[in-house]
N, C-alpha and C positions, 0 to 999 in steps of 0.2 A: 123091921120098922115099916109102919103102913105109911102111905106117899100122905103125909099131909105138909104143906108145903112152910106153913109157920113153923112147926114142929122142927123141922129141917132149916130154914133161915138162923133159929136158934142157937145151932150147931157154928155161925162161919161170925166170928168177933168182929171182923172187922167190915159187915154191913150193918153194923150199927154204933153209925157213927153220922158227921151233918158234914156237907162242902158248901162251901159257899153262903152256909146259913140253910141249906138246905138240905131233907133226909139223903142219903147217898141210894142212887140208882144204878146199879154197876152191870155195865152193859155192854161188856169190852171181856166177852167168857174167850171166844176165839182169839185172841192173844193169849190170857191167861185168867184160868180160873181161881176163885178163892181157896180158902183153906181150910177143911171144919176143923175143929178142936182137936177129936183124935187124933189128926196127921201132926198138928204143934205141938200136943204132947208127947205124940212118938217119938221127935225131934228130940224135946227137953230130955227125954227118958234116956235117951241114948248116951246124951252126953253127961246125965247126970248119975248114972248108975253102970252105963256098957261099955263104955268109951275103950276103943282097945283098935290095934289093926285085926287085922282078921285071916284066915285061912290057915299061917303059920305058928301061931301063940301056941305054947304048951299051958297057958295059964285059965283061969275059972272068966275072963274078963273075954278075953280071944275067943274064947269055948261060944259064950253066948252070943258075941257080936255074930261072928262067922254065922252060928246057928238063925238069926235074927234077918240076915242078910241073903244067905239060901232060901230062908223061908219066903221071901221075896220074890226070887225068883219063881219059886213054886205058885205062886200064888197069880204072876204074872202068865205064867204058862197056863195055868187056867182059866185067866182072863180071856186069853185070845184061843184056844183051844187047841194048842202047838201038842204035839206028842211026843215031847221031850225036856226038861229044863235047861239040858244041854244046848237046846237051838236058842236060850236067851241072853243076849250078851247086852250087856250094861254100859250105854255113851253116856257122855255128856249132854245129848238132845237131838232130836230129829236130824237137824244138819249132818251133826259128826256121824250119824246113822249112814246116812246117803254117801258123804265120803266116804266112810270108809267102805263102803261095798264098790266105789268108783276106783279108791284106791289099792283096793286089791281083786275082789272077782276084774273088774273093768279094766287092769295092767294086764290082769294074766289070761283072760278068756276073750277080750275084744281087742282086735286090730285094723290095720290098713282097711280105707275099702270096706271094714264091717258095716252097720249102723244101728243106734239108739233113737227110740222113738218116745217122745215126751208131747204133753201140750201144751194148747196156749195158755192153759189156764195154772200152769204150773206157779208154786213158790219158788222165787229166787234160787232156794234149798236145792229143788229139785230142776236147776237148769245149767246154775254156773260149776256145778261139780263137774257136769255133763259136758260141758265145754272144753273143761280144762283137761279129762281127757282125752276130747277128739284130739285138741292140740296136739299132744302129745303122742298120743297112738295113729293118728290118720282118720281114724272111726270118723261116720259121715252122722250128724245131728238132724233129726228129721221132727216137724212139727205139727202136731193133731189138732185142726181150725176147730173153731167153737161157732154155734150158732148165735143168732142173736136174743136168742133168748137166755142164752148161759148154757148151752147143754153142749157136747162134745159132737162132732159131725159123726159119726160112725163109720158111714161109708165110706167116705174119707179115710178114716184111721183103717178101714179093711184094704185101703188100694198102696197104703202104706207097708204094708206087710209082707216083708217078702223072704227069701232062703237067705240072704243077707242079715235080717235082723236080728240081732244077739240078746237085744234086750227093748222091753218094754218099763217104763218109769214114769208110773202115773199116779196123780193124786185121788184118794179114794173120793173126798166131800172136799170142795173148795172153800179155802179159806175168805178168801172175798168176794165169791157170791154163796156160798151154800149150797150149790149142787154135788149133788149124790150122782157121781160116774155108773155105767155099768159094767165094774168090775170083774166080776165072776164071767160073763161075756166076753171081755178082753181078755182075759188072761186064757182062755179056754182056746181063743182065737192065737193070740200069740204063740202060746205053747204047740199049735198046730205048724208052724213055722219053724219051732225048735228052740224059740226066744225064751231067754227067763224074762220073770215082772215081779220089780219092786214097784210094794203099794206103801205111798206115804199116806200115813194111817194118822197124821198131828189131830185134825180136827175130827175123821168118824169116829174115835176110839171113846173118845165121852159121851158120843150121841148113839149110835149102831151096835148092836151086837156082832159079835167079830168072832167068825170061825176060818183059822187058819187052815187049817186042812181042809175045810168045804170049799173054800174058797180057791187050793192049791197055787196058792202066791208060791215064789219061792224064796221074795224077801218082805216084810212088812217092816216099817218104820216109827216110832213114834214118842211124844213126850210125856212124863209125868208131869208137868204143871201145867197141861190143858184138861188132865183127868184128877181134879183136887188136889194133886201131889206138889213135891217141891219142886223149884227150877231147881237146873244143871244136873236132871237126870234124863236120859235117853232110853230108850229101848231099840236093839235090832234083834228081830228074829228071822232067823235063816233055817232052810232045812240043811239038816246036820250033812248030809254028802257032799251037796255044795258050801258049806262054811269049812268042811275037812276039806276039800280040793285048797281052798283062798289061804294066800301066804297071810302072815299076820302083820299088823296094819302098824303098830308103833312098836320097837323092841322096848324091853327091861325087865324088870322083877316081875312074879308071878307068870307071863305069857314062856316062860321057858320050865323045863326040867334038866336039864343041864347046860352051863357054858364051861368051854374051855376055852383057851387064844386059837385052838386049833378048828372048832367045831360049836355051835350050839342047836340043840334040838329042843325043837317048841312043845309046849303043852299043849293037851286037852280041849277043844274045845269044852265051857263056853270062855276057858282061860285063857286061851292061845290068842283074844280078841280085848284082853283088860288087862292091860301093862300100869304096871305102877299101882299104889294104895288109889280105889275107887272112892267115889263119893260116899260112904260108907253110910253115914247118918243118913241121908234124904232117902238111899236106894230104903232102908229100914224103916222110915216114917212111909215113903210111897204103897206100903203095906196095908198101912191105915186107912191109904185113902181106897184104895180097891176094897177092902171092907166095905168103906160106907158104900160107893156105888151098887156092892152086892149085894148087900142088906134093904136098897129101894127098888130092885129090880129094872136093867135096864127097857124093858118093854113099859113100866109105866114111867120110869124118864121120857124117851123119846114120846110118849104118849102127851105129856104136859108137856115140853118143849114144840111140838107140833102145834098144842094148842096156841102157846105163846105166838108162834110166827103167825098162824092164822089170824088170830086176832089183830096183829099187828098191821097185817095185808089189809085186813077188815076197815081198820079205824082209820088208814093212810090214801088209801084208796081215791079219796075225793075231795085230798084237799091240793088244793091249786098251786100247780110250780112241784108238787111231790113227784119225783122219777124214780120207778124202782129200776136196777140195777143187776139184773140176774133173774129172770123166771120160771128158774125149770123147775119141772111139774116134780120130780123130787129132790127136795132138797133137805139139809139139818139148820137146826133155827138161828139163822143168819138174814137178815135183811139188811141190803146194802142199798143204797141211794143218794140221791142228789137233789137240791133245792134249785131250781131253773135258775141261773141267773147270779146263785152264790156258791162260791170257793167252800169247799168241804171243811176247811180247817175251820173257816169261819162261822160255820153251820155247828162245829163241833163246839168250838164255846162259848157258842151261845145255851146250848144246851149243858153244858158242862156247869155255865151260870148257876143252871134248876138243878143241881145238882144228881145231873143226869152223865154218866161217864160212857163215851161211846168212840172210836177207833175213826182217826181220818186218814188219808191219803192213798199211797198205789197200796200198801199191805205186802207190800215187796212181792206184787204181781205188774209188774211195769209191764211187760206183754200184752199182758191182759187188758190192760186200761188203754194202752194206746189202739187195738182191737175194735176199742169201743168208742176211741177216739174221744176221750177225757183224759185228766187227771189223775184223778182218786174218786173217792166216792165217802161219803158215812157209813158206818158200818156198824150196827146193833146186833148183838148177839146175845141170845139168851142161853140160860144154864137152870142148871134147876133150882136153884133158890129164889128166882125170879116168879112175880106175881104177877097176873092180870091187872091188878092196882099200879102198876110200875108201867106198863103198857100203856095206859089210858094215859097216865102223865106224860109219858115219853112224847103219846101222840099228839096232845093238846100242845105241850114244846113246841113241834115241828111244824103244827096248825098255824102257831103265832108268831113262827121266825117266817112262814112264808107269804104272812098275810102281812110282813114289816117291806117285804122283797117286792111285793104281787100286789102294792098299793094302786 
């Protein structure tokens, strides 16, 4: 499919539709993106033709789910450029991604006295797991200051680094401002230390091209419903030596090869990590949605999403009372801000009025914002279905709610 951007809006049903009386502007990608067609028909398809559990059926139904389901994985392993399928285990979402690497690497390879090094700019996701267990093991919680422009101190996170650190847990692209960390520098840096680094991958993963072994994370994180796919599916990738060390994270069916009262020995990874009947259907539609993204190539995504935020910085730039909120010089297309004088939520629907759909308050970055010494902030995010034409309105919105404030 060549990138033409109508051609591709055609594909997602539910932007064409009116709120308010007005066309819908969906500008809320960084929570959650739409859904093209192929991914809802994946969905239908499954239930209406595959519908079966998977792994264990002797039957023609079990044959293809399973079959449908692996191919998923494959296809996911490709995505991110893992050297294995094995290294892809299937969560429920970024979160349960991050626990469960706290609740098993983090019990069994960090303790007393150790420490974990995260930033300010962290998701919730990636703090309160982290807490829960210093609690519990002793591990000391250490935090990487950001500067004022949104970007990470570096130096800082280098004086941070020490024979102590076990782990590194950083977000790749911020979700409430949009900056783009320098990963592949931190991890290169930590692993000099002897530390592993999980990279929460939620928002690069639909903007960045993502090579896991270039990159030598040794855990990446992240969701199918911020890359066109459905909610309540996850992805963690681990390299296989360290996912084979990690006890396994919840018992039941499938995560085992045998139980007796006496003894059970676990399976396989990526088995030994997906207890109980998995999200079967959406992992099998989330197939769809990496198609389409393949099929547009992600270097002219992030190329049109770049343009969008540009533009966005372009038209906002000089209108009076506008704050942007995050400036660093790389980011993925997220513009966050604030109207001098008015409450974010309040900013949000007045624009939501124009039926303009855009994300208010901390973004479950409370760190972050207090940092900054606000609240919250607005938060506009684009995606690829998003037009130039949607920009201009957005921006004339924001012109008019702050020339109602800026009387």
């Amino acid at each position: 499919m060549n990138f033409d951007v109508n051609q591709i809006r055609g594909l997602f049903p539910v932007l064409h539709q009116e709120v308010h009386g007005k066309p819908l502007i969906y500008f809320d990608n960084a929570a959650t993106t739409q859904k093209p067609k192929q991914v809802l028909e994946a969905l239908t398809s499954y239930y209406e033709k595959d519908n079966s559990n998977i792994h264990r059926g002797a039957h023609a139904l079990a044959d293809r789910a399973t079959q449908y389901f692996e191919n998923t994985r494959e296809s996911v392993r490709k995505f991110i450029n893992a050297k294995e399928s094995a290294e892809i285990i299937f969560t429920k979402g970024t979160t349960e991604s991050i626990n469960l690497v706290a609740q098993t690497f983090g019990r069994k390879f960090i303790g007393k006295g150790d420490e974990i090094i995260i930033s300010t700019m962290e998701h919730h996701s990636n703090i309160v797991p982290w807490q829960m267990l210093c609690e519990v093991t002793g591990a000391v919680l250490k935090i990487i200051p950001v500067h004022e422009n949104g970007e990470l101190d570096y130096q800082e996170f280098e004086k941070l680094l020490t024979s102590k650190t076990k782990l590194l847990s950083v977000v790749h692209a911020s979700n409430a401002l949009g900056t783009i960390n320098p990963v592949k520098k931190m991890i290169d840096a930590a692993h000099a230390v002897g530390a592993k680094v999980l990279l929460d991958g939620a928002q690069s993963t639909s903007h960045l091209e993502i090579d896991v072994v270039g990159l030598d994370c040794d855990f990446m994180v992240f969701s199918a419903h911020k890359l066109y796919g459905p909610t309540g599916l996850g992805v963690l990738y681990g390299k296989r030596e360290i996912l084979e060390a990690m006890p396994p994270f919840l018992g039941g069916g499938e995560m085992i090869k045998e139980v007796t009262f006496e003894k059970t020995t676990y399976n396989d990874i990526p088995f030994k990590f997906e207890a109980g009947t998995p999200n079967i259907a959406d992992v099998i539609a989330f197939d769809a949605a990496i198609e389409f993204i393949d099929s547009l190539d992600k270097k002219a995504i992030k190329e049109h999403e770049d343009e969008l935020l540009s533009y966005a910085n372009e038209l906002t730039a000089d209108i009076k009372g506008f704050q942007p909120i995050g400036t660093a010089k790389q980011k993925v297309s997220v513009l966050s801000f604030n109207i001098n004088g008015m409450h974010p939520f309040d900013v949000g629907q007045m624009l939501d009025a124009r039926g303009i759909a855009v994300r208010t308050g901390h973004h479950c970055t409370q760190p972050l914002m207090k940092r900054f010494g606000i609240e919250g902030t607005v938060r506009a995010s684009f995606a690829v279905y998003n037009t130039k034409s949607e920009i201009e309105q957005m921006a004339e919105g924001i012109a008019r709610i702050a020339k109602i404030k800026n009387k």
